[in-house]
PAFINU-521553 format. One record per residue (C-alpha): residue in three letters; x, z, y. Coordinates in Angstrom, 3 decimals, m for minus. Last residue first. Layout:
BEGIN
+------+----------+----------+----------+
! gunu !       c1 !       c3 !       c2 !
+------+----------+----------+----------+
!  ALA !        X !        Z !        Y !
...
+------+----------+----------+----------+
//
This chain:
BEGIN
+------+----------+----------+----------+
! gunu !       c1 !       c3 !       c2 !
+------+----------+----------+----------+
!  UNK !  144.452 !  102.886 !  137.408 !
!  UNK !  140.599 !  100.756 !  137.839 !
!  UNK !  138.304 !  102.005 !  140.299 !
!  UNK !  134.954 !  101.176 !  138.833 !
!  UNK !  131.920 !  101.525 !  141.879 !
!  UNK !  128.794 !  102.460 !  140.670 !
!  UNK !  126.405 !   99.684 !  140.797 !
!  UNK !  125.174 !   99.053 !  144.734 !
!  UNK !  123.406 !  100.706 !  147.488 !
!  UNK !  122.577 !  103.990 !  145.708 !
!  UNK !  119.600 !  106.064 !  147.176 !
!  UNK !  119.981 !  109.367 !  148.606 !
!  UNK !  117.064 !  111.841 !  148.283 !
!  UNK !  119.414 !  113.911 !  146.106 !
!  UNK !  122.711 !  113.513 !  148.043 !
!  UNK !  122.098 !  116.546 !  150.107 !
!  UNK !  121.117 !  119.142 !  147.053 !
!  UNK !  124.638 !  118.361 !  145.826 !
!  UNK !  123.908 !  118.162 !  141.420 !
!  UNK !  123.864 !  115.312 !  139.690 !
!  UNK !  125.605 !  112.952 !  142.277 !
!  UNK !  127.801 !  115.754 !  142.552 !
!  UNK !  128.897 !  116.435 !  139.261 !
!  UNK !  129.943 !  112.774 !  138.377 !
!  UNK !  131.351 !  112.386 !  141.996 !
!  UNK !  133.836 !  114.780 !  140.452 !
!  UNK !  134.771 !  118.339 !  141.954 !
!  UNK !  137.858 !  119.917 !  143.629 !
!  UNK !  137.475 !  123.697 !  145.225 !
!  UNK !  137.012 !  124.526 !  149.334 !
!  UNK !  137.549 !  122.549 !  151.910 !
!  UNK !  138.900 !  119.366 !  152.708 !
!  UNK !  138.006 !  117.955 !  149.865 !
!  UNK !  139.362 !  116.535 !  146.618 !
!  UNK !  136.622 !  114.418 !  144.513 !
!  UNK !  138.136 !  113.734 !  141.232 !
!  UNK !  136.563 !  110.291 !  140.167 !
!  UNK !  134.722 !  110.101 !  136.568 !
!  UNK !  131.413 !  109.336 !  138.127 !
!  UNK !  132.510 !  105.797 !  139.533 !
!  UNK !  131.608 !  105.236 !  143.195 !
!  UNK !  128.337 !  103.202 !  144.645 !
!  UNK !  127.148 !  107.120 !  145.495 !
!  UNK !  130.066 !  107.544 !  147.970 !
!  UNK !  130.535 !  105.029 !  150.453 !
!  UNK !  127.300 !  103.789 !  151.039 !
!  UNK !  124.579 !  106.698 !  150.257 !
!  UNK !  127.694 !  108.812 !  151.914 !
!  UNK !  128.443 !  107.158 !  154.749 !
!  UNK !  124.891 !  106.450 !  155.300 !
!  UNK !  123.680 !  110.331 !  155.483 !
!  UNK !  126.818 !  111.003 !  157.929 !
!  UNK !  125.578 !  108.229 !  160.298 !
!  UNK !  122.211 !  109.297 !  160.305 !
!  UNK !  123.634 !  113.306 !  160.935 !
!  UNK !  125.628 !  112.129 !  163.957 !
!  UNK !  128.773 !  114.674 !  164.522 !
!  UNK !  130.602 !  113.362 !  167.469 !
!  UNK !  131.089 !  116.351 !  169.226 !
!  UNK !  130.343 !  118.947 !  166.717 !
!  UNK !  126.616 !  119.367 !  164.738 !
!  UNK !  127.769 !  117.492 !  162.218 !
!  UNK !  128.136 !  119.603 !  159.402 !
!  UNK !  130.300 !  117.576 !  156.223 !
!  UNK !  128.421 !  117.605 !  152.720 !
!  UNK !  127.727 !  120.257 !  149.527 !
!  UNK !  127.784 !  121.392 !  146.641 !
!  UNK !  131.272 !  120.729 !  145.916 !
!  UNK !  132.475 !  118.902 !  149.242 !
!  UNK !  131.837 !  115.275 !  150.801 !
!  UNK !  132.644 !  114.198 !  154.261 !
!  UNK !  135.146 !  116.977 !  155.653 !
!  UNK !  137.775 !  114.920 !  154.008 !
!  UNK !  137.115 !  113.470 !  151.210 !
!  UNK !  140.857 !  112.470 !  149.182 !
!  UNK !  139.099 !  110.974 !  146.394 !
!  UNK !  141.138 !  110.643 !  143.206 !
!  UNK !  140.943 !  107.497 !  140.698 !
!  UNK !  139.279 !  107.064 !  137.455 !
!  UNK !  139.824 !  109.961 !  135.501 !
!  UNK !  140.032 !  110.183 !  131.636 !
!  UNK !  143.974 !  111.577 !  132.008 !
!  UNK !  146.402 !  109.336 !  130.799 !
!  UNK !  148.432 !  109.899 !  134.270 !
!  UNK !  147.334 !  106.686 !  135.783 !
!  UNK !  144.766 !  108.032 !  138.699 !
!  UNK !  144.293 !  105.234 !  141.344 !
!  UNK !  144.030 !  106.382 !  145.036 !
!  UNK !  141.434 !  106.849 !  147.108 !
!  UNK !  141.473 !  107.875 !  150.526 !
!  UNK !  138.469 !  108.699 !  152.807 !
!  UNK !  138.019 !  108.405 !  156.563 !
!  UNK !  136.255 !  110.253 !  159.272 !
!  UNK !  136.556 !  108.030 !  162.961 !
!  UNK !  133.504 !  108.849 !  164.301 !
!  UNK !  133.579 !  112.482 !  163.425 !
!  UNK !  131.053 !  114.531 !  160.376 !
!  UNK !  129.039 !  111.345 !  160.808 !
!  UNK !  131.748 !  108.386 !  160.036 !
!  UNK !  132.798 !  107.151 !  156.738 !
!  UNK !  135.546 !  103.887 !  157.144 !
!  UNK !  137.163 !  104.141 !  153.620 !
!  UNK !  140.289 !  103.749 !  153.407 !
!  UNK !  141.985 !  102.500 !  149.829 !
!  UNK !  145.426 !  104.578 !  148.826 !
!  UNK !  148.403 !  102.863 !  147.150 !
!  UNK !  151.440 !  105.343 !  146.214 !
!  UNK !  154.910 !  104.286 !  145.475 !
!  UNK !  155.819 !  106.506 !  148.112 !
!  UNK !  153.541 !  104.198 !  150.489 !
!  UNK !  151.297 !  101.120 !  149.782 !
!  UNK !  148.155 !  101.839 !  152.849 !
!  UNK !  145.270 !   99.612 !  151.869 !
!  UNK !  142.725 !   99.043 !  154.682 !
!  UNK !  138.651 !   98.577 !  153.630 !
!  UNK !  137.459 !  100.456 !  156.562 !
!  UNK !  139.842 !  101.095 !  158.926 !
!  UNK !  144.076 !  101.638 !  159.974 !
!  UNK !  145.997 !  103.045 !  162.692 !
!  UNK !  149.410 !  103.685 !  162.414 !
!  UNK !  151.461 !  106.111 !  164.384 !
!  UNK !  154.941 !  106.525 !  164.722 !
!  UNK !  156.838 !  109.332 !  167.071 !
!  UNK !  154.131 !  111.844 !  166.459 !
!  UNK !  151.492 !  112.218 !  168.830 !
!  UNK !  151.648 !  115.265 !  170.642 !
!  UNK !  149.880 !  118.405 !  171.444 !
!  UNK !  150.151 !  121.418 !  173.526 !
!  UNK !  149.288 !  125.208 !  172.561 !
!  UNK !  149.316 !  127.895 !  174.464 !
!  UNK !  147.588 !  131.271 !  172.087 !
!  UNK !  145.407 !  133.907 !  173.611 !
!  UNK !  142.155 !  132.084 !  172.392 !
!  UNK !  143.051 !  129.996 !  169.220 !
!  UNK !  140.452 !  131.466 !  166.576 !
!  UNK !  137.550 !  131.505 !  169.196 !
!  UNK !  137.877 !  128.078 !  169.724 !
!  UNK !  137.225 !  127.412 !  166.044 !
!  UNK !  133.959 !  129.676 !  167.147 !
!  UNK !  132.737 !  127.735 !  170.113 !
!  UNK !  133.600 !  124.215 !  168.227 !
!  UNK !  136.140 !  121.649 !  168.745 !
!  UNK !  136.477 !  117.815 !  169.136 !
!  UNK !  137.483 !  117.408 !  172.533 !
!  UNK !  140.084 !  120.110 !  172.174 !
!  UNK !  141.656 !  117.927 !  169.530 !
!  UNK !  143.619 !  116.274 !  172.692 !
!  UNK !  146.456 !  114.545 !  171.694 !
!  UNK !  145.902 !  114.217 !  167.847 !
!  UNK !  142.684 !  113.955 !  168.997 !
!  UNK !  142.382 !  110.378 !  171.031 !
!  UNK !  143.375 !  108.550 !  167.303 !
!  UNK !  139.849 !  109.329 !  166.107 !
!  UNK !  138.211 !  106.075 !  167.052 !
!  UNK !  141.047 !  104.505 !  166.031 !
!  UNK !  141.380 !  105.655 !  162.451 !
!  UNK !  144.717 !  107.832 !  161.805 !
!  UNK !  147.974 !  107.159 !  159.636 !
!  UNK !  151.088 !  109.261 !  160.671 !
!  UNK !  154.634 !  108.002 !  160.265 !
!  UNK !  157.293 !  109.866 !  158.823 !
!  UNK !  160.133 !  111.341 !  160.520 !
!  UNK !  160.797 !  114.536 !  158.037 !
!  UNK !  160.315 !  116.739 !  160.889 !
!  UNK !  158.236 !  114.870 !  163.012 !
!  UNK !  155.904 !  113.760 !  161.028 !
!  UNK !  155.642 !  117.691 !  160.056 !
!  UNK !  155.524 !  118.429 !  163.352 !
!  UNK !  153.086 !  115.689 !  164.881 !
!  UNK !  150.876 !  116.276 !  162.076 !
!  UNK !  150.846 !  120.130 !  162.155 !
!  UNK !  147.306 !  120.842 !  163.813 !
!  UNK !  145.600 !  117.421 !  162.394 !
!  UNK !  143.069 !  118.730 !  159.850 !
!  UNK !  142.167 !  122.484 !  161.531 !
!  UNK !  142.046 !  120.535 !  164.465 !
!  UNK !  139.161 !  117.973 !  163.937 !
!  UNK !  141.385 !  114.696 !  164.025 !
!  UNK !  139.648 !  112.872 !  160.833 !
!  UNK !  140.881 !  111.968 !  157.071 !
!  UNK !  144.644 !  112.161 !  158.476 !
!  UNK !  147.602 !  111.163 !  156.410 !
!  UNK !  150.927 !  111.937 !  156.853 !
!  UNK !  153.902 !  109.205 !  155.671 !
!  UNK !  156.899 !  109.303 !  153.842 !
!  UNK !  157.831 !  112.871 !  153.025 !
!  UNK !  160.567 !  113.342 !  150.705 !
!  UNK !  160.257 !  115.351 !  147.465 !
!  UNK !  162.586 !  117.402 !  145.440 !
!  UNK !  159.475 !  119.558 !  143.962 !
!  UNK !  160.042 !  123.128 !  145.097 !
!  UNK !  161.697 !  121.964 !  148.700 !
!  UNK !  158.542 !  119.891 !  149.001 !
!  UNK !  156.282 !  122.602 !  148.528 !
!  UNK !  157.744 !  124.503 !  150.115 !
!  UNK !  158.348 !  122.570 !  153.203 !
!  UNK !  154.461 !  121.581 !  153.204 !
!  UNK !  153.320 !  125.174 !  153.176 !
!  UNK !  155.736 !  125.928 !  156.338 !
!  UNK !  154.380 !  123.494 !  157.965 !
!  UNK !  150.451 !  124.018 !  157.231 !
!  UNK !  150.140 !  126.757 !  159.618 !
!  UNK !  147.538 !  125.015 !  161.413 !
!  UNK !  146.421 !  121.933 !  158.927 !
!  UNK !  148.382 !  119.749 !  157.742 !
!  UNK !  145.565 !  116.765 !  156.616 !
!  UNK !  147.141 !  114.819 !  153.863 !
!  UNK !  150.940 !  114.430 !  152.992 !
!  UNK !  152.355 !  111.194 !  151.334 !
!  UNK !  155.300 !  111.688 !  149.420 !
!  UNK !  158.913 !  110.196 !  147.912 !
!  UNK !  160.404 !  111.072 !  145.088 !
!  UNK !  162.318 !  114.348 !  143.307 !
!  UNK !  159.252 !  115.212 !  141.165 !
!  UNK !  156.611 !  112.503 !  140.914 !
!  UNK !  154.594 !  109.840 !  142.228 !
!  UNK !  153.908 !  111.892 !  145.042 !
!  UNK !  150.913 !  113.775 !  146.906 !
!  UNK !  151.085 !  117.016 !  149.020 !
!  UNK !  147.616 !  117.746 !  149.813 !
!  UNK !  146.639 !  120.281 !  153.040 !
!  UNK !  143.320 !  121.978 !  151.878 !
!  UNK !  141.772 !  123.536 !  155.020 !
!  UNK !  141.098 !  127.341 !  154.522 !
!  UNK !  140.446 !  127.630 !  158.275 !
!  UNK !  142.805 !  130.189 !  159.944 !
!  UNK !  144.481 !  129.336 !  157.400 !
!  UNK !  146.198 !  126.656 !  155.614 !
!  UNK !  144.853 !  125.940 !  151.693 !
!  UNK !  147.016 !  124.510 !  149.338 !
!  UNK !  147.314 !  121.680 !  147.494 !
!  UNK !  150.284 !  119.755 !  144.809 !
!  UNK !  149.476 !  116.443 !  143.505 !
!  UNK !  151.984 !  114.647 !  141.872 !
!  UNK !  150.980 !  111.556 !  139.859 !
+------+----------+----------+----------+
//
Protein backbone atom coordinates (compact mmCIF):
# COMPACT_ATOMS: atom_id res chain seq x y z
CA UNK A 1 0.00 0.00 0.00
CA UNK A 2 0.69 3.62 -1.01
CA UNK A 3 0.25 6.12 1.38
CA UNK A 4 1.58 9.45 0.68
CA UNK A 5 0.38 12.75 3.40
CA UNK A 6 0.81 16.10 3.67
CA UNK A 7 -0.34 18.79 5.60
CA UNK A 8 -2.56 21.87 3.78
CA UNK A 9 -2.41 25.11 5.45
CA UNK A 10 -4.00 27.47 6.82
CA UNK A 11 -4.81 24.52 9.17
CA UNK A 12 -2.12 21.81 9.03
CA UNK A 13 -4.86 19.26 7.97
CA UNK A 14 -3.31 15.97 6.75
CA UNK A 15 -4.75 15.36 3.18
CA UNK A 16 -3.86 11.31 2.45
CA UNK A 17 -3.20 10.13 -0.92
CA UNK A 18 -3.78 6.31 -0.73
CA UNK A 19 -3.15 3.58 -3.58
CA UNK A 20 -2.30 0.16 -4.04
CA UNK A 21 0.74 1.24 -5.62
CA UNK A 22 2.74 3.37 -8.04
CA UNK A 23 1.08 4.04 -11.44
CA UNK A 24 -2.68 2.80 -10.07
CA UNK A 25 -5.58 4.04 -9.06
CA UNK A 26 -6.30 6.26 -5.58
CA UNK A 27 -8.51 7.24 -2.98
CA UNK A 28 -7.85 10.80 -1.55
CA UNK A 29 -8.85 11.78 2.11
CA UNK A 30 -9.86 15.10 3.44
CA UNK A 31 -8.30 18.01 0.76
CA UNK A 32 -8.06 20.49 2.71
CA UNK A 33 -7.71 24.41 1.52
CA UNK A 34 -4.83 24.46 -0.65
CA UNK A 35 -4.80 20.82 -0.86
CA UNK A 36 -5.06 20.80 -4.88
CA UNK A 37 -2.05 21.52 -5.79
CA UNK A 38 -0.59 18.94 -3.03
CA UNK A 39 -2.77 16.22 -4.46
CA UNK A 40 -1.51 16.85 -8.21
CA UNK A 41 1.95 16.29 -7.02
CA UNK A 42 1.65 13.86 -5.52
CA UNK A 43 -0.11 12.07 -8.04
CA UNK A 44 1.97 13.34 -10.94
CA UNK A 45 5.13 11.89 -8.71
CA UNK A 46 3.55 8.47 -8.29
CA UNK A 47 1.54 7.73 -11.74
CA UNK A 48 -1.67 7.59 -9.90
CA UNK A 49 -5.33 8.20 -10.82
CA UNK A 50 -7.79 9.45 -8.48
CA UNK A 51 -10.88 7.33 -7.98
CA UNK A 52 -12.77 8.55 -5.28
CA UNK A 53 -12.34 11.47 -2.28
CA UNK A 54 -13.05 10.69 1.00
CA UNK A 55 -14.40 12.89 3.71
CA UNK A 56 -14.08 11.93 7.60
CA UNK A 57 -16.47 15.12 8.37
CA UNK A 58 -17.37 18.54 6.37
CA UNK A 59 -15.52 21.01 8.85
CA UNK A 60 -13.77 23.21 6.14
CA UNK A 61 -10.31 22.74 6.59
CA UNK A 62 -11.37 18.78 5.62
CA UNK A 63 -13.71 19.40 2.66
CA UNK A 64 -12.25 22.86 1.06
CA UNK A 65 -10.92 21.12 -2.26
CA UNK A 66 -13.38 18.17 -2.60
CA UNK A 67 -15.48 19.51 -5.22
CA UNK A 68 -12.17 20.50 -7.18
CA UNK A 69 -10.20 17.77 -6.90
CA UNK A 70 -13.44 15.44 -7.62
CA UNK A 71 -13.81 17.51 -10.11
CA UNK A 72 -10.69 17.46 -11.71
CA UNK A 73 -9.94 13.91 -11.97
CA UNK A 74 -13.97 13.16 -11.93
CA UNK A 75 -14.13 11.02 -9.01
CA UNK A 76 -16.84 10.64 -6.74
CA UNK A 77 -16.89 11.96 -3.19
CA UNK A 78 -17.99 9.79 -0.15
CA UNK A 79 -19.68 11.82 2.82
CA UNK A 80 -22.11 10.70 5.84
CA UNK A 81 -25.56 12.20 5.57
CA UNK A 82 -25.74 14.14 8.36
CA UNK A 83 -22.66 15.92 7.14
CA UNK A 84 -23.49 16.02 3.43
CA UNK A 85 -25.21 19.87 4.05
CA UNK A 86 -21.32 21.22 4.33
CA UNK A 87 -19.79 20.56 1.34
CA UNK A 88 -22.33 23.33 0.28
CA UNK A 89 -22.39 25.37 3.09
CA UNK A 90 -19.29 24.59 5.60
CA UNK A 91 -20.07 28.02 6.97
CA UNK A 92 -22.51 26.29 9.26
CA UNK A 93 -19.89 24.40 10.76
CA UNK A 94 -17.15 27.03 11.46
CA UNK A 95 -15.50 28.70 14.26
CA UNK A 96 -14.73 32.61 15.14
CA UNK A 97 -11.08 32.09 14.51
CA UNK A 98 -11.22 29.56 11.25
CA UNK A 99 -13.40 32.46 10.15
CA UNK A 100 -10.83 34.71 10.83
CA UNK A 101 -8.45 32.87 8.33
CA UNK A 102 -10.95 33.43 5.27
CA UNK A 103 -12.08 37.11 5.89
CA UNK A 104 -11.27 39.19 2.66
CA UNK A 105 -11.52 36.14 0.50
CA UNK A 106 -15.20 35.11 -1.81
CA UNK A 107 -15.56 31.84 -1.75
CA UNK A 108 -18.61 29.60 -3.05
CA UNK A 109 -19.08 25.97 -2.74
CA UNK A 110 -20.25 23.02 -4.64
CA UNK A 111 -20.93 19.54 -4.48
CA UNK A 112 -19.00 17.62 -6.79
CA UNK A 113 -20.66 16.06 -9.75
CA UNK A 114 -21.06 12.46 -7.79
CA UNK A 115 -21.63 12.02 -4.34
CA UNK A 116 -22.09 8.96 -2.25
CA UNK A 117 -23.25 8.76 1.03
CA UNK A 118 -22.47 5.97 3.19
CA UNK A 119 -22.72 5.00 7.46
CA UNK A 120 -21.77 3.03 10.09
CA UNK A 121 -20.64 -0.35 9.17
CA UNK A 122 -20.46 0.58 5.04
CA UNK A 123 -17.60 -0.92 2.97
CA UNK A 124 -16.41 1.32 0.17
CA UNK A 125 -14.11 -1.33 -2.56
CA UNK A 126 -12.27 1.38 -4.62
CA UNK A 127 -8.64 1.49 -6.34
CA UNK A 128 -8.28 -1.89 -5.27
CA UNK A 129 -8.69 -0.51 -1.86
CA UNK A 130 -11.49 -1.67 0.80
CA UNK A 131 -12.08 0.81 3.65
CA UNK A 132 -14.73 0.01 6.73
CA UNK A 133 -16.83 3.35 8.01
CA UNK A 134 -17.23 3.88 11.10
CA UNK A 135 -20.27 6.05 12.18
CA UNK A 136 -18.27 8.32 15.22
CA UNK A 137 -20.07 11.45 15.90
CA UNK A 138 -19.14 14.26 18.72
CA UNK A 139 -16.42 16.32 17.05
CA UNK A 140 -19.61 16.71 13.97
CA UNK A 141 -22.65 14.55 13.62
CA UNK A 142 -21.70 12.97 10.72
CA UNK A 143 -17.57 12.22 11.72
CA UNK A 144 -16.49 9.00 10.20
CA UNK A 145 -13.45 6.73 10.30
CA UNK A 146 -11.82 4.53 7.59
CA UNK A 147 -9.96 1.51 8.02
CA UNK A 148 -8.32 -0.28 5.71
CA UNK A 149 -6.30 -3.59 5.86
CA UNK A 150 -2.44 -3.23 6.00
CA UNK A 151 -0.75 -6.24 3.76
CA UNK A 152 2.65 -4.85 3.15
CA UNK A 153 4.53 -7.50 5.59
CA UNK A 154 4.71 -4.94 8.01
CA UNK A 155 3.44 -6.12 11.83
CA UNK A 156 0.40 -3.74 11.48
CA UNK A 157 -3.02 -4.62 11.51
CA UNK A 158 -4.87 -2.21 9.45
CA UNK A 159 -4.64 1.80 9.17
CA UNK A 160 -7.11 4.21 10.76
CA UNK A 161 -7.92 7.12 8.77
CA UNK A 162 -9.36 9.31 12.26
CA UNK A 163 -10.38 12.23 11.34
CA UNK A 164 -10.68 14.93 13.88
CA UNK A 165 -11.86 12.00 16.31
CA UNK A 166 -8.72 10.56 17.68
CA UNK A 167 -5.10 12.24 17.57
CA UNK A 168 -1.64 11.46 19.37
CA UNK A 169 -2.30 12.54 22.76
CA UNK A 170 -5.18 13.59 22.32
CA UNK A 171 -9.17 13.67 20.97
CA UNK A 172 -11.48 15.90 18.63
CA UNK A 173 -12.85 19.58 20.49
CA UNK A 174 -16.37 19.86 20.29
CA UNK A 175 -17.20 22.96 21.23
CA UNK A 176 -18.34 23.84 17.24
CA UNK A 177 -21.78 23.51 15.94
CA UNK A 178 -22.51 20.12 16.42
CA UNK A 179 -19.76 19.22 18.74
CA UNK A 180 -21.51 17.03 21.71
CA UNK A 181 -18.82 15.98 24.20
CA UNK A 182 -21.20 12.59 25.35
CA UNK A 183 -21.35 11.69 21.94
CA UNK A 184 -17.59 12.18 21.28
CA UNK A 185 -16.72 10.16 24.66
CA UNK A 186 -18.93 7.08 23.17
CA UNK A 187 -17.49 7.15 19.80
CA UNK A 188 -14.43 6.55 21.07
CA UNK A 189 -15.08 3.96 24.20
CA UNK A 190 -17.13 2.20 21.16
CA UNK A 191 -15.37 2.66 18.15
CA UNK A 192 -11.96 2.93 19.17
CA UNK A 193 -10.87 1.07 22.36
CA UNK A 194 -12.61 -2.48 20.98
CA UNK A 195 -9.69 -1.99 18.12
CA UNK A 196 -6.47 -4.01 17.79
CA UNK A 197 -3.29 -2.24 19.36
CA UNK A 198 -1.11 -2.78 16.38
CA UNK A 199 -3.36 -0.33 14.08
CA UNK A 200 -1.64 2.92 12.66
CA UNK A 201 -3.87 5.64 13.76
CA UNK A 202 -3.60 8.53 10.94
CA UNK A 203 -5.30 11.78 11.94
CA UNK A 204 -6.34 14.68 10.78
CA UNK A 205 -3.88 16.59 12.49
CA UNK A 206 -0.77 16.40 13.54
CA UNK A 207 1.80 13.06 13.59
CA UNK A 208 0.58 9.16 13.12
CA UNK A 209 0.29 6.96 16.27
CA UNK A 210 -1.07 3.32 17.10
CA UNK A 211 -4.17 2.60 19.14
CA UNK A 212 -1.46 0.56 21.07
CA UNK A 213 0.11 3.92 22.28
CA UNK A 214 -2.95 5.61 22.85
CA UNK A 215 -4.93 3.38 24.82
CA UNK A 216 -1.75 3.51 27.09
CA UNK A 217 -1.16 6.79 27.05
CA UNK A 218 -4.17 9.82 25.73
CA UNK A 219 -5.13 11.31 29.10
CA UNK A 220 -8.93 11.34 27.49
CA UNK A 221 -9.29 7.68 26.92
CA UNK A 222 -8.12 6.81 30.47
CA UNK A 223 -11.46 6.75 32.32
CA UNK A 224 -12.85 5.01 29.19
CA UNK A 225 -14.01 1.60 29.49
CA UNK A 226 -13.80 -1.02 26.58
CA UNK A 227 -17.13 -2.34 25.24
CA UNK A 228 -15.89 -5.45 23.74
CA UNK A 229 -12.37 -7.60 23.13
CA UNK A 230 -10.08 -5.66 21.02
CA UNK A 231 -11.09 -5.66 17.69
CA UNK A 232 -8.58 -8.02 15.09
CA UNK A 233 -8.59 -6.53 11.65
CA UNK A 234 -7.22 -9.15 9.62
CA UNK A 235 -4.89 -7.95 6.06
Amino acid sequence: MLIAAFPADPWATNCYVVAAGVGEECVVIDPGMHAADGVADVVREHRLRPAAVLVTHGHIDHMFCVAPVAGAYEAAAYVHPADRHLLTDPMAGISAESAGLLLGGSYTFAEPAEVSEVGDGDAIDVAGLSFTVDHTPGHTPGSITFTSPYDDGADVAAVLFSGDLLFAGSIGRTDLPGGDTATMLRSLADKVLPLDDSIVVLPGHGPRTTIGRERATNPFLADLIPTSSPRRVSP
